[in-house]
Predicted model as a PDB file, atoms N, CA, C, CB and O in Angstrom, pLDDT in the B-factor column:
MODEL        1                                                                  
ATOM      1  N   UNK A   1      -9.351  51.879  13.649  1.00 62.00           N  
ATOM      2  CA  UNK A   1     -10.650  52.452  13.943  1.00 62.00           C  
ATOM      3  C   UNK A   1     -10.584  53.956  13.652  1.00 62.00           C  
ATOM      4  CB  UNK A   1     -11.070  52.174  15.428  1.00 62.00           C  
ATOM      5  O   UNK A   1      -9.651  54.675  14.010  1.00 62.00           O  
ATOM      6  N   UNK A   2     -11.766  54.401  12.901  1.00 74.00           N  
ATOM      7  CA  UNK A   2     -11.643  55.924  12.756  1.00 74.00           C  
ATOM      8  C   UNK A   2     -12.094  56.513  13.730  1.00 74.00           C  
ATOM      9  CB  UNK A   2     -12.245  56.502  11.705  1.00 74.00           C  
ATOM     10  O   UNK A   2     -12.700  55.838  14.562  1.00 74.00           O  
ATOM     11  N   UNK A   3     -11.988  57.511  13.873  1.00 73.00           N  
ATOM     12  CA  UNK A   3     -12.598  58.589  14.655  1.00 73.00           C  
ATOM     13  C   UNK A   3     -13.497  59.730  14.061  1.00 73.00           C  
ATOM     14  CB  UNK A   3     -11.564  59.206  15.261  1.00 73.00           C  
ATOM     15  O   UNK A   3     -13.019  60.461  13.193  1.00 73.00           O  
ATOM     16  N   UNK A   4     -14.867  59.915  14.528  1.00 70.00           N  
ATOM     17  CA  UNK A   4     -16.168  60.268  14.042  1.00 70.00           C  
ATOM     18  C   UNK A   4     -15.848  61.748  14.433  1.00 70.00           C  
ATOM     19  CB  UNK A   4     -17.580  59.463  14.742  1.00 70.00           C  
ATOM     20  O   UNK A   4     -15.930  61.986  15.637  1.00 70.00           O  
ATOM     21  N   UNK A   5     -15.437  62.955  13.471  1.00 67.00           N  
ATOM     22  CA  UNK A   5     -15.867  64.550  14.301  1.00 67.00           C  
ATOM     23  C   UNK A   5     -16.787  65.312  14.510  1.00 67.00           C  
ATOM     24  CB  UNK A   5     -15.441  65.437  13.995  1.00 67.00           C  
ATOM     25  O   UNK A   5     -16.770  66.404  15.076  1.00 67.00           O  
ATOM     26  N   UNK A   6     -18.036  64.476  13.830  1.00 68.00           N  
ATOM     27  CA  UNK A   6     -18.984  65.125  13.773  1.00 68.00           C  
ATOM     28  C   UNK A   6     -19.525  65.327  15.025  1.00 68.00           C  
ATOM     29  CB  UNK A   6     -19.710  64.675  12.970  1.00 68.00           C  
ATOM     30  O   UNK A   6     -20.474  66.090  14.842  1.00 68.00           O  
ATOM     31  N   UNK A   7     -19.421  65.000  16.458  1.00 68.00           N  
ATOM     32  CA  UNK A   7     -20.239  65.171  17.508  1.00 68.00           C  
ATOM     33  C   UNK A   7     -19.566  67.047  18.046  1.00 68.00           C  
ATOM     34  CB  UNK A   7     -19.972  63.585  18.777  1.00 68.00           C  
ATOM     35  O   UNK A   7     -20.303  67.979  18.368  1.00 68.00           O  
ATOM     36  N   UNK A   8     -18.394  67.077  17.994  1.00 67.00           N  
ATOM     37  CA  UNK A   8     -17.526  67.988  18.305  1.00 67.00           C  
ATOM     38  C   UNK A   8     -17.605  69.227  17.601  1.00 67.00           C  
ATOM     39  CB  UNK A   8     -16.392  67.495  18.194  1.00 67.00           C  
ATOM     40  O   UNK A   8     -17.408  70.380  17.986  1.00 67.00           O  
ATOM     41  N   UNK A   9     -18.044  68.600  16.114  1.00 69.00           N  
ATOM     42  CA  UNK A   9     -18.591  70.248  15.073  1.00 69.00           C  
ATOM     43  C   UNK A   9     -19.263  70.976  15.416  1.00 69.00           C  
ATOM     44  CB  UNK A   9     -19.309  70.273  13.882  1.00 69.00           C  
ATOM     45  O   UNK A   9     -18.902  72.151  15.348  1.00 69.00           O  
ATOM     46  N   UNK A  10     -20.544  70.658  15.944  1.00 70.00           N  
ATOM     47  CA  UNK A  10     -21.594  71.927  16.328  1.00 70.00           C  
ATOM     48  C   UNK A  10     -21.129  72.781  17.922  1.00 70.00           C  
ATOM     49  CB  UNK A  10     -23.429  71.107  16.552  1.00 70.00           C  
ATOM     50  O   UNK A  10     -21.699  73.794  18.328  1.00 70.00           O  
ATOM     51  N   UNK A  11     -19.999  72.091  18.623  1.00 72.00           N  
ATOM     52  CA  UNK A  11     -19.154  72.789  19.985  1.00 72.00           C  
ATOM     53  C   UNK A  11     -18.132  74.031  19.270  1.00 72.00           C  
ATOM     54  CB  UNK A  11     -17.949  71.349  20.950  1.00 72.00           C  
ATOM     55  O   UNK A  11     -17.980  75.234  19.485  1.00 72.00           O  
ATOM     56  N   UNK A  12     -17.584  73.117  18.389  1.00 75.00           N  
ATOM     57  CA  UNK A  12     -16.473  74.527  17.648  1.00 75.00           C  
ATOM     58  C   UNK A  12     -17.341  75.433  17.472  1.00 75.00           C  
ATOM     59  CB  UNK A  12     -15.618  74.349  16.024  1.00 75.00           C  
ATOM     60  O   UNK A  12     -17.410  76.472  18.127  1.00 75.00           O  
ATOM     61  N   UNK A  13     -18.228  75.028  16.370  1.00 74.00           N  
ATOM     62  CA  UNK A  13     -19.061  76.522  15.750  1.00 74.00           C  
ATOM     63  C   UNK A  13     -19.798  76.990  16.960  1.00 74.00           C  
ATOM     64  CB  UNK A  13     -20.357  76.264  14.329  1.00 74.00           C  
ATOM     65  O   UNK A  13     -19.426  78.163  16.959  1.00 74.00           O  
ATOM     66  N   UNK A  14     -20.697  76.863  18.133  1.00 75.00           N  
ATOM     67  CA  UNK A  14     -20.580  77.509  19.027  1.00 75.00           C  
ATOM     68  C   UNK A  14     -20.004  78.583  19.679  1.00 75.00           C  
ATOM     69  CB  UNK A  14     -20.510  77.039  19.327  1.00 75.00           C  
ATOM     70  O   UNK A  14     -20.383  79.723  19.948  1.00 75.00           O  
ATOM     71  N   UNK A  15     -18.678  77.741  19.926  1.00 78.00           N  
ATOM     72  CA  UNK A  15     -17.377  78.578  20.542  1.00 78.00           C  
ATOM     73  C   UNK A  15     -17.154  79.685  19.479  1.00 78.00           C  
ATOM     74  CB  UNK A  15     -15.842  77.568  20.736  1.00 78.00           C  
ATOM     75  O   UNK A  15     -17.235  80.863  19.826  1.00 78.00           O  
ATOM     76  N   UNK A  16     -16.912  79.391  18.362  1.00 79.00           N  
ATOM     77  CA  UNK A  16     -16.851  80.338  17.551  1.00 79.00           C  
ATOM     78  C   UNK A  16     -17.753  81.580  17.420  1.00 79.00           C  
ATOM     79  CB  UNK A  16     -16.843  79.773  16.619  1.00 79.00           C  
ATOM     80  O   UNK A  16     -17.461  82.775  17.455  1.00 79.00           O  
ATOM     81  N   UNK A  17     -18.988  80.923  17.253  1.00 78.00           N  
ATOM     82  CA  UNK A  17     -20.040  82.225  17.198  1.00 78.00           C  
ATOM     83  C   UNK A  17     -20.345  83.131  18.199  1.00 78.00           C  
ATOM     84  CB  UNK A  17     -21.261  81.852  16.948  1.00 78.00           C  
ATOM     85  O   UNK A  17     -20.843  84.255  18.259  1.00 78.00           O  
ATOM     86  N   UNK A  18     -19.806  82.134  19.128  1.00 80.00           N  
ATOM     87  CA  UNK A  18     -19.693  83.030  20.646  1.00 80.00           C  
ATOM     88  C   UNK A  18     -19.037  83.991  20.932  1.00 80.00           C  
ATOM     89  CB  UNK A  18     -19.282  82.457  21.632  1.00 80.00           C  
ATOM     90  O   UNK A  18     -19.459  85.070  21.348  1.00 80.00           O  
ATOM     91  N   UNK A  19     -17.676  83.601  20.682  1.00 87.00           N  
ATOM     92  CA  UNK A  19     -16.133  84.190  20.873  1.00 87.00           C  
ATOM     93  C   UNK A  19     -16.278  85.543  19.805  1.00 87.00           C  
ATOM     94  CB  UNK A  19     -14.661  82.848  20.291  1.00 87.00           C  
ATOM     95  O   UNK A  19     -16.120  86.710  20.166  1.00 87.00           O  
ATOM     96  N   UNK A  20     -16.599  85.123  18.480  1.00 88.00           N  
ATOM     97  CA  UNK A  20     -16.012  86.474  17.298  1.00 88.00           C  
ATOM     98  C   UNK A  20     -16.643  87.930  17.791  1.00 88.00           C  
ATOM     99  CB  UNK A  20     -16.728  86.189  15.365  1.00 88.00           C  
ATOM    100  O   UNK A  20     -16.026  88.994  17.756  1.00 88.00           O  
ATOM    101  N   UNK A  21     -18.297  87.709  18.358  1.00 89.00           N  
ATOM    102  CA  UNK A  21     -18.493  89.545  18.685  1.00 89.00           C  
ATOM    103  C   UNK A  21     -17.514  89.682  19.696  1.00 89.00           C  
ATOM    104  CB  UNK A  21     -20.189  90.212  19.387  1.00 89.00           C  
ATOM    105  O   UNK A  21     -16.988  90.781  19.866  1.00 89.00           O  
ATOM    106  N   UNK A  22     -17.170  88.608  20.459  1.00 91.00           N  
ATOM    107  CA  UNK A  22     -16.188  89.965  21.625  1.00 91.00           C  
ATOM    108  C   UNK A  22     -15.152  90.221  21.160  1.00 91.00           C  
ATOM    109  CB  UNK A  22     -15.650  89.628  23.212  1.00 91.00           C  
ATOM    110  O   UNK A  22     -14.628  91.304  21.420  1.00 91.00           O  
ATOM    111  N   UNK A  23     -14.377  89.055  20.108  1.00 92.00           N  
ATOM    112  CA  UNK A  23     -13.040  89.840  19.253  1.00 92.00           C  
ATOM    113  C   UNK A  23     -13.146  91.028  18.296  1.00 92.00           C  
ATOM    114  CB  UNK A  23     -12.378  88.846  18.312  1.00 92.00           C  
ATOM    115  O   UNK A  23     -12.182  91.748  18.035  1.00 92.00           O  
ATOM    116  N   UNK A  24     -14.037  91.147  17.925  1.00 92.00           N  
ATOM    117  CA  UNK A  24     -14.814  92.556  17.037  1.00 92.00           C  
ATOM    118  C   UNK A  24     -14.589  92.733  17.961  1.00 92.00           C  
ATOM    119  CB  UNK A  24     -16.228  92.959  16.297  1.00 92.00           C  
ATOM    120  O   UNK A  24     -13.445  92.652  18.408  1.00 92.00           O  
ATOM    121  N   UNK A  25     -15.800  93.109  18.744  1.00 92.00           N  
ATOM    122  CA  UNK A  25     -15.786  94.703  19.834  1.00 92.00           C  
ATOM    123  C   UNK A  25     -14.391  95.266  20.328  1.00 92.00           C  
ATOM    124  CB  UNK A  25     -16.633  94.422  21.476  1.00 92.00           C  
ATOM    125  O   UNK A  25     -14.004  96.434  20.285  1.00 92.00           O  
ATOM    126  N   UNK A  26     -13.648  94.006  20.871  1.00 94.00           N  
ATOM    127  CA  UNK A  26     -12.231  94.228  21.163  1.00 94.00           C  
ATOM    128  C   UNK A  26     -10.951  95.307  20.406  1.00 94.00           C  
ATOM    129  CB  UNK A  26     -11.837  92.928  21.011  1.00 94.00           C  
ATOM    130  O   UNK A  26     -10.153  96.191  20.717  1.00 94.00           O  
ATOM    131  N   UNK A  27     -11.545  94.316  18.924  1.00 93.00           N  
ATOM    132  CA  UNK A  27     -10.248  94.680  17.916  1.00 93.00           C  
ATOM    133  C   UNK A  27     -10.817  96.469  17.632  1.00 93.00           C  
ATOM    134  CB  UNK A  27     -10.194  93.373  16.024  1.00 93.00           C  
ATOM    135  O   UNK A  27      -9.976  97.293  17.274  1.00 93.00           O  
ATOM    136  N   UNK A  28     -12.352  96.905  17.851  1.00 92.00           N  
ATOM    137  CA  UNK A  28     -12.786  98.142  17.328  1.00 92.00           C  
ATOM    138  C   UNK A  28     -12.202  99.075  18.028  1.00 92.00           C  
ATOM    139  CB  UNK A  28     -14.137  98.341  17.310  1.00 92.00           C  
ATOM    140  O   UNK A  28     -11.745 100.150  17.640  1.00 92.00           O  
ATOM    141  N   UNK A  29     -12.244  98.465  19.444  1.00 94.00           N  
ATOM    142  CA  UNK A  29     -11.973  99.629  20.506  1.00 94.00           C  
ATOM    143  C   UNK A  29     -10.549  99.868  20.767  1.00 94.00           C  
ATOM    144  CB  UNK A  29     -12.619  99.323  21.896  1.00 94.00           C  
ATOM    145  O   UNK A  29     -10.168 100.927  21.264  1.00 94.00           O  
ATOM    146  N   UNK A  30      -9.661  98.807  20.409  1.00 93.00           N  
ATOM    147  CA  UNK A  30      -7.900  99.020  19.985  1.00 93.00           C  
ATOM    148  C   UNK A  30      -8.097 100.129  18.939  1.00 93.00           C  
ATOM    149  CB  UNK A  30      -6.938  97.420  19.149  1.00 93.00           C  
ATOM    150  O   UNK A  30      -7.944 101.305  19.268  1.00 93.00           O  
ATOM    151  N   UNK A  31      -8.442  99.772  17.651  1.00 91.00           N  
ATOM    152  CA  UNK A  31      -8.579 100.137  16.225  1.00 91.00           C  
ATOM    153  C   UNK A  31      -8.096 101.912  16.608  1.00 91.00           C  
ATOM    154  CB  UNK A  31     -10.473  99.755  15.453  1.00 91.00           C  
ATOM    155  O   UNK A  31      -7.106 102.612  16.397  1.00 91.00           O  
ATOM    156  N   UNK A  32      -9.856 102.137  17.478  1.00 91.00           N  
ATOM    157  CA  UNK A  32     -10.001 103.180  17.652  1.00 91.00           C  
ATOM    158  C   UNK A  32      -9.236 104.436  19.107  1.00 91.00           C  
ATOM    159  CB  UNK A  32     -11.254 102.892  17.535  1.00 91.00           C  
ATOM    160  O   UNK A  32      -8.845 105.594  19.254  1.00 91.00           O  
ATOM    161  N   UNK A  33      -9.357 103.628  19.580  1.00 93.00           N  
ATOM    162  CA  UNK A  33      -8.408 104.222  20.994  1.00 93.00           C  
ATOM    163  C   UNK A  33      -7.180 104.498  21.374  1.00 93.00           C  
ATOM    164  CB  UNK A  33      -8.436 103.609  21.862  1.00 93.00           C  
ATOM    165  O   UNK A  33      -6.743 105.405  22.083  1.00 93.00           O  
ATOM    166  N   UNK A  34      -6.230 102.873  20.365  1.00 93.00           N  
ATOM    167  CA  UNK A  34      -4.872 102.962  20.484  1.00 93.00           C  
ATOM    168  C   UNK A  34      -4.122 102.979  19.336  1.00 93.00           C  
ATOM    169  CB  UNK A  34      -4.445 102.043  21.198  1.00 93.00           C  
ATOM    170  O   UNK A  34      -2.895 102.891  19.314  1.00 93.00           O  
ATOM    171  N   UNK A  35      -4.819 103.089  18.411  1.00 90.00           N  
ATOM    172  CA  UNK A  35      -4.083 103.483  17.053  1.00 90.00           C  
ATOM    173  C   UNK A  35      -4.101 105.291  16.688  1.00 90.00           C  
ATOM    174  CB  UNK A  35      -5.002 102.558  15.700  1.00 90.00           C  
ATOM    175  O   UNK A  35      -4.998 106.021  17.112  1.00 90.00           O  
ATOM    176  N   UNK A  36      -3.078 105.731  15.939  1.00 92.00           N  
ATOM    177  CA  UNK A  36      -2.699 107.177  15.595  1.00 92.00           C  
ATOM    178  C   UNK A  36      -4.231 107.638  14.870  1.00 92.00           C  
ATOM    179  CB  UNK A  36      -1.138 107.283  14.399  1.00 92.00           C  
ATOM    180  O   UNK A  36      -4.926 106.810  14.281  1.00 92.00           O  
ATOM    181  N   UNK A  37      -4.333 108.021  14.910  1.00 89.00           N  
ATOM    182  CA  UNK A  37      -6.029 108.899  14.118  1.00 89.00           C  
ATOM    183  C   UNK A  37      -5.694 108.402  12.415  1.00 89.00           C  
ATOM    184  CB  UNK A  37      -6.073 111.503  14.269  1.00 89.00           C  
ATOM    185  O   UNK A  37      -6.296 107.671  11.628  1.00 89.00           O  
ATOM    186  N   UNK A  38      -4.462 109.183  12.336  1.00 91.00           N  
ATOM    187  CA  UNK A  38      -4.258 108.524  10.558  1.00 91.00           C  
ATOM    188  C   UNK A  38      -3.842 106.971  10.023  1.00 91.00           C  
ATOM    189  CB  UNK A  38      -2.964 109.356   9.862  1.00 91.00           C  
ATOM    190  O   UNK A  38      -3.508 106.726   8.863  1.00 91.00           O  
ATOM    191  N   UNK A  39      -3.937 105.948  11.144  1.00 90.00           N  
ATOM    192  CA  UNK A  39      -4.052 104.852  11.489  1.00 90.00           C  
ATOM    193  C   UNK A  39      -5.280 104.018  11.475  1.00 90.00           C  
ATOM    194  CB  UNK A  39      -3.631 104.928  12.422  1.00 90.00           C  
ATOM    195  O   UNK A  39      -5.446 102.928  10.926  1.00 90.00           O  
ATOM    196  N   UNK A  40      -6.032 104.656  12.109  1.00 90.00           N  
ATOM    197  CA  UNK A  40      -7.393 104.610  12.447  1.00 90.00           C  
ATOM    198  C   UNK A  40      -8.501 103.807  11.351  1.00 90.00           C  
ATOM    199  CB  UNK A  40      -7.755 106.105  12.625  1.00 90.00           C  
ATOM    200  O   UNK A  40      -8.665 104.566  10.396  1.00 90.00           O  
ATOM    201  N   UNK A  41      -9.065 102.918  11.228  1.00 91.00           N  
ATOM    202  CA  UNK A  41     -10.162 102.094  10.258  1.00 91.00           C  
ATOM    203  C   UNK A  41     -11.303 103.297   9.737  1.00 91.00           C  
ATOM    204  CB  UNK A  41     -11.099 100.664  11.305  1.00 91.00           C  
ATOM    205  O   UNK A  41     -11.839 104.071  10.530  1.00 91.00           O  
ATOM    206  N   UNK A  42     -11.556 103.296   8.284  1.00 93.00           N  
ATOM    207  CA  UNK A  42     -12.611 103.794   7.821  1.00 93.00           C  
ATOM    208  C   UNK A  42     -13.779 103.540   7.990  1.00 93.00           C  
ATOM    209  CB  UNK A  42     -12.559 103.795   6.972  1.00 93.00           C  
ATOM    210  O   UNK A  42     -13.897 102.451   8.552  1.00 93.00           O  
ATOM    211  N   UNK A  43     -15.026 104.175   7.705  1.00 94.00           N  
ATOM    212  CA  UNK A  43     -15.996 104.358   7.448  1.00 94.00           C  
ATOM    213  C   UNK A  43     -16.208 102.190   7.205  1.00 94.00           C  
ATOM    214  CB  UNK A  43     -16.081 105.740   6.186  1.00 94.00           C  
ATOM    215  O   UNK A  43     -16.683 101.276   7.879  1.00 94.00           O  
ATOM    216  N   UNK A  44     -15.425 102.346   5.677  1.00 96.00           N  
ATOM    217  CA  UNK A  44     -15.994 100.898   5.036  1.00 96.00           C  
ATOM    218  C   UNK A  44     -15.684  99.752   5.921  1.00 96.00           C  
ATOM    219  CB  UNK A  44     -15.310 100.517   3.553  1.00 96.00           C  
ATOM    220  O   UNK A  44     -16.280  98.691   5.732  1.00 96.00           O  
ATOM    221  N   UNK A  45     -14.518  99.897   7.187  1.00 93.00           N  
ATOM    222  CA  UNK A  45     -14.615  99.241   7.749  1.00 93.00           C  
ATOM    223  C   UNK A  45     -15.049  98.726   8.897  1.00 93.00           C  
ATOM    224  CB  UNK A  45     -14.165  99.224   7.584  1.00 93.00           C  
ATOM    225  O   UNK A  45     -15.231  97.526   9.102  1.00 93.00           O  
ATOM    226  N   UNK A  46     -15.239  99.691   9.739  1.00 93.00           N  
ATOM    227  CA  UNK A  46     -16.240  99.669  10.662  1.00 93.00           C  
ATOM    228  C   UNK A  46     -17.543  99.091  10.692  1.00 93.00           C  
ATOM    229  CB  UNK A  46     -16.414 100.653  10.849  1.00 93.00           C  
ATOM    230  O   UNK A  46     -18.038  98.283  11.478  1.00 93.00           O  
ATOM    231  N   UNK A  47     -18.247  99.969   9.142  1.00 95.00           N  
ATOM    232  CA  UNK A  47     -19.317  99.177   9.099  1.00 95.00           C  
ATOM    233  C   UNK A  47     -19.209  97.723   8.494  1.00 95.00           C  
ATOM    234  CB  UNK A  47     -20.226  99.894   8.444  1.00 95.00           C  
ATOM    235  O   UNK A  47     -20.161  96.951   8.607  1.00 95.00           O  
ATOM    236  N   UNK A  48     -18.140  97.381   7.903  1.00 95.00           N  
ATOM    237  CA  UNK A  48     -18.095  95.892   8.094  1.00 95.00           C  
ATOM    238  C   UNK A  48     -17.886  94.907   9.245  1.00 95.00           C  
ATOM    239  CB  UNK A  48     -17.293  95.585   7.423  1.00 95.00           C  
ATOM    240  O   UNK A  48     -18.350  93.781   9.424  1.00 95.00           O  
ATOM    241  N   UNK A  49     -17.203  95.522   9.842  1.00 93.00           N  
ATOM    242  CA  UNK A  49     -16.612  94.664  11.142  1.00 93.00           C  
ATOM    243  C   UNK A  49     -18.293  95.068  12.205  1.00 93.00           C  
ATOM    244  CB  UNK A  49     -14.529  95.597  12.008  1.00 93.00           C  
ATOM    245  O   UNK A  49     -18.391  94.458  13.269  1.00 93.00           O  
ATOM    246  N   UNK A  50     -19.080  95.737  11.943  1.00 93.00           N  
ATOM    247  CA  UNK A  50     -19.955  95.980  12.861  1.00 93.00           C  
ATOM    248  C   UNK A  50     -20.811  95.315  12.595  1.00 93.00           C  
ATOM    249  CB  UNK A  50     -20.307  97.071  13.066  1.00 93.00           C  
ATOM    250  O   UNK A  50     -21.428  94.646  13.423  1.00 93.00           O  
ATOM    251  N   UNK A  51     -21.093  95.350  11.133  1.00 94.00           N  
ATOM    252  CA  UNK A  51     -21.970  93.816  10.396  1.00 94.00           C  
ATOM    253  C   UNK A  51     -22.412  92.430  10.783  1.00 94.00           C  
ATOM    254  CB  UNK A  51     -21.289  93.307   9.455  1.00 94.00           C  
ATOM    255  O   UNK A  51     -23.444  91.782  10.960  1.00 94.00           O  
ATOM    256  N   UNK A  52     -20.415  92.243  10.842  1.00 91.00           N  
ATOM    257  CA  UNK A  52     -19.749  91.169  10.854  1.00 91.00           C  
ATOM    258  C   UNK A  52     -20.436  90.403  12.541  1.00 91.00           C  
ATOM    259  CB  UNK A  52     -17.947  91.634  10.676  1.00 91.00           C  
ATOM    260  O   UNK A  52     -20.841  89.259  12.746  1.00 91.00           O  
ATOM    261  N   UNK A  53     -20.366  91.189  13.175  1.00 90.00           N  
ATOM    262  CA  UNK A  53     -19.792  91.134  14.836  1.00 90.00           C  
ATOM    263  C   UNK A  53     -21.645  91.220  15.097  1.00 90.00           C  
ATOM    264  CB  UNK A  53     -18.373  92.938  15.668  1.00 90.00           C  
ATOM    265  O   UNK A  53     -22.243  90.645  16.006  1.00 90.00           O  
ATOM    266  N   UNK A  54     -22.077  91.828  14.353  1.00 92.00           N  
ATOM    267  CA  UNK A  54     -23.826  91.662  14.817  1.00 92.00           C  
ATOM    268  C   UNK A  54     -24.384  90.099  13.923  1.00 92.00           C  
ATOM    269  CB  UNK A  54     -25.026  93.474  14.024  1.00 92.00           C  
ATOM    270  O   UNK A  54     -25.137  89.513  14.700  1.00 92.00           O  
ATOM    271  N   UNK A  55     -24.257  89.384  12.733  1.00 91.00           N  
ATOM    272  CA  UNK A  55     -24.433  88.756  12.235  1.00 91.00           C  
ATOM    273  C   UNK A  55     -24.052  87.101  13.226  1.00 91.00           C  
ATOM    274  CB  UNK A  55     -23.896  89.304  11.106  1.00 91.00           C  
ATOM    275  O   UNK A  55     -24.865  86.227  13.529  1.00 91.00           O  
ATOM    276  N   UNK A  56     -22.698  87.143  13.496  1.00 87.00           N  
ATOM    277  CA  UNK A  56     -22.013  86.424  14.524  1.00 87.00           C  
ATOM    278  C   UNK A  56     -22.942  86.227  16.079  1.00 87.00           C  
ATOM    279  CB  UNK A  56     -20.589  87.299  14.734  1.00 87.00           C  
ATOM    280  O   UNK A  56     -23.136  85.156  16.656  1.00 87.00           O  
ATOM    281  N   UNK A  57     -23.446  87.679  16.543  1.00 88.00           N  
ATOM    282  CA  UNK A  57     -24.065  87.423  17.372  1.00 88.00           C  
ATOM    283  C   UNK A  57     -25.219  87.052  17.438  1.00 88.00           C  
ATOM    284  CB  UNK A  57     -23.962  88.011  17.846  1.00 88.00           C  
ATOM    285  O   UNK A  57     -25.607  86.404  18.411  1.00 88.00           O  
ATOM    286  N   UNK A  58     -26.422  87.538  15.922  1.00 90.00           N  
ATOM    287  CA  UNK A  58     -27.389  86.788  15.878  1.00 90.00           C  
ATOM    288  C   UNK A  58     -26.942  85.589  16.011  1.00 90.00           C  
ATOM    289  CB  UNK A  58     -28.092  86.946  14.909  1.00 90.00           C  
ATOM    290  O   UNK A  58     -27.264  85.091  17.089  1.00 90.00           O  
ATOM    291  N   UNK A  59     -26.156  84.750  15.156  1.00 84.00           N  
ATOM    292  CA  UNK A  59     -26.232  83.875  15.056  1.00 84.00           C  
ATOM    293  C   UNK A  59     -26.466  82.705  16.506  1.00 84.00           C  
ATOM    294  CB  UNK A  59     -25.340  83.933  14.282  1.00 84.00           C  
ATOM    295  O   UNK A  59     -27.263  81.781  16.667  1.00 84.00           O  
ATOM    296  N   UNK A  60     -25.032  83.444  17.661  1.00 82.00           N  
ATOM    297  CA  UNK A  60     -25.225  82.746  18.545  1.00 82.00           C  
ATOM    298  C   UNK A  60     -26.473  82.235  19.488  1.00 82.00           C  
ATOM    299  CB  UNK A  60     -24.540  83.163  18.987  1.00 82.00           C  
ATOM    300  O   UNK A  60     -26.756  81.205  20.100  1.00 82.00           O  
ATOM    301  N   UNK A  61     -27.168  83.762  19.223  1.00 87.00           N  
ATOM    302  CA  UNK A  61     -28.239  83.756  19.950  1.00 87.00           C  
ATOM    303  C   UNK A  61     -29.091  83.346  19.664  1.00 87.00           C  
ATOM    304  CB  UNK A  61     -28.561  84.515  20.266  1.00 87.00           C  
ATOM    305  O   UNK A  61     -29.937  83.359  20.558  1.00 87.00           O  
ATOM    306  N   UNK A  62     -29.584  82.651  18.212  1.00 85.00           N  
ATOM    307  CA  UNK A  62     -30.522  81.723  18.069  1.00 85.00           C  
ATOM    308  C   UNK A  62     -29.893  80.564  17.882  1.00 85.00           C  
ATOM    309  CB  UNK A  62     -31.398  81.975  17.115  1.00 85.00           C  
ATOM    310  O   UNK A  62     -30.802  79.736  17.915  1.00 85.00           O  
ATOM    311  N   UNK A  63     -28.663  79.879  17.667  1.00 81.00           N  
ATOM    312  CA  UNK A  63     -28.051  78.904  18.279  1.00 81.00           C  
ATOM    313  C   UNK A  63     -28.436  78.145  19.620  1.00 81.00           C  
ATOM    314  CB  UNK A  63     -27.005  79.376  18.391  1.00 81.00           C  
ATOM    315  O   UNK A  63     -28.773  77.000  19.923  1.00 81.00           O  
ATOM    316  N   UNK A  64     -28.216  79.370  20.283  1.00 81.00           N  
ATOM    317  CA  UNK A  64     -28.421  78.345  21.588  1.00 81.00           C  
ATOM    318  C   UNK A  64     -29.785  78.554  22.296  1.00 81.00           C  
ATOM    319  CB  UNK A  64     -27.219  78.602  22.787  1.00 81.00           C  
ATOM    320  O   UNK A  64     -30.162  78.043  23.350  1.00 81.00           O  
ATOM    321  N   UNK A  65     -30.617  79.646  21.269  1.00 86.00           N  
ATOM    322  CA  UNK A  65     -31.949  79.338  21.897  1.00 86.00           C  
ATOM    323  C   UNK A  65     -32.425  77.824  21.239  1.00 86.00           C  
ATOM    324  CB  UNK A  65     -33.122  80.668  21.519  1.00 86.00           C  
ATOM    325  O   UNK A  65     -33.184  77.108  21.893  1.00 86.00           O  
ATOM    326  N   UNK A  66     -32.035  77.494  20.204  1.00 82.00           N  
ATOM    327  CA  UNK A  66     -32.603  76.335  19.630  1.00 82.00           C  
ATOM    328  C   UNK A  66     -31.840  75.302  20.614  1.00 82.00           C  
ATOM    329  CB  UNK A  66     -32.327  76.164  17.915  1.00 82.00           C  
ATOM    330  O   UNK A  66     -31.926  74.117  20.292  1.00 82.00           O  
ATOM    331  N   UNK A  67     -31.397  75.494  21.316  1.00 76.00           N  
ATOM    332  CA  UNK A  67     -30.471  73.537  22.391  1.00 76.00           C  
ATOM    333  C   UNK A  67     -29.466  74.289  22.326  1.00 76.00           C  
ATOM    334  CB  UNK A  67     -30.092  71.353  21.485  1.00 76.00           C  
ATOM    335  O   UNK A  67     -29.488  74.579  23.522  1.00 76.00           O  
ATOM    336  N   UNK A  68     -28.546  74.888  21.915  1.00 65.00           N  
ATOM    337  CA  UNK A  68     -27.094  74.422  21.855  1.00 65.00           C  
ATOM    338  C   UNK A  68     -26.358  73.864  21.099  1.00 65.00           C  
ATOM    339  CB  UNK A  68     -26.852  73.845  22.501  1.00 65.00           C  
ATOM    340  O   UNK A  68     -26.136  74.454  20.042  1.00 65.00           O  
ATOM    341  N   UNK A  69     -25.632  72.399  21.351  1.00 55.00           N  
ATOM    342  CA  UNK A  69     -24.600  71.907  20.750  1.00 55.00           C  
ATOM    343  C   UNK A  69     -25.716  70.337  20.415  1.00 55.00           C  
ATOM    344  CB  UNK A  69     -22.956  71.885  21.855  1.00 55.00           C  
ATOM    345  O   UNK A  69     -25.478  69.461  19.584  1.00 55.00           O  
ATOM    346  N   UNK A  70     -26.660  70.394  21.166  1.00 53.00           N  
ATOM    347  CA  UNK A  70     -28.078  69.055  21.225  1.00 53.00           C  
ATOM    348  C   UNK A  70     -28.718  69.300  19.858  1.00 53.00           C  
ATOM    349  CB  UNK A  70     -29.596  69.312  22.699  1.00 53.00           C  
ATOM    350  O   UNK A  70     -29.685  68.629  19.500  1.00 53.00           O  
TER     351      UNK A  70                                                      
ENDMDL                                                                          
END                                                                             
């Protein structure tokens, strides 16, 4: 007998879309706080990872205004 994953797909991507802005925000505020200044993420990346981490959160948030994982 197989086993069907499709009920479980739209829970991952959830979790996922949920989880990535707080690992952004996380990884920015290491980036920036506990790394050496000449260490430190550019310009190009910031505004990617800030992109990134707002795109992720739209996403969640009309995710689960539409049901959820339903």
């Amino acid at each position: 007998m197989k086993h069907d994953p499709t009920p479980s797909t739209p829970t991952g991507g959830a979790g996922a879309a949920a989880h990535t802005p707080i690992v952004i925000a996380l990884t920015m505020y290491l980036n920036y706080n506990k790394l050496l200044k000449q260490l430190s993420p550019g310009i190009f990346a910031t505004v990617v990872m800030t992109t990134s981490g707002l795109f992720y959160l739209g996403f969640a948030i009309y995710y689960f205004i539409q049901g959820g994982t339903g």
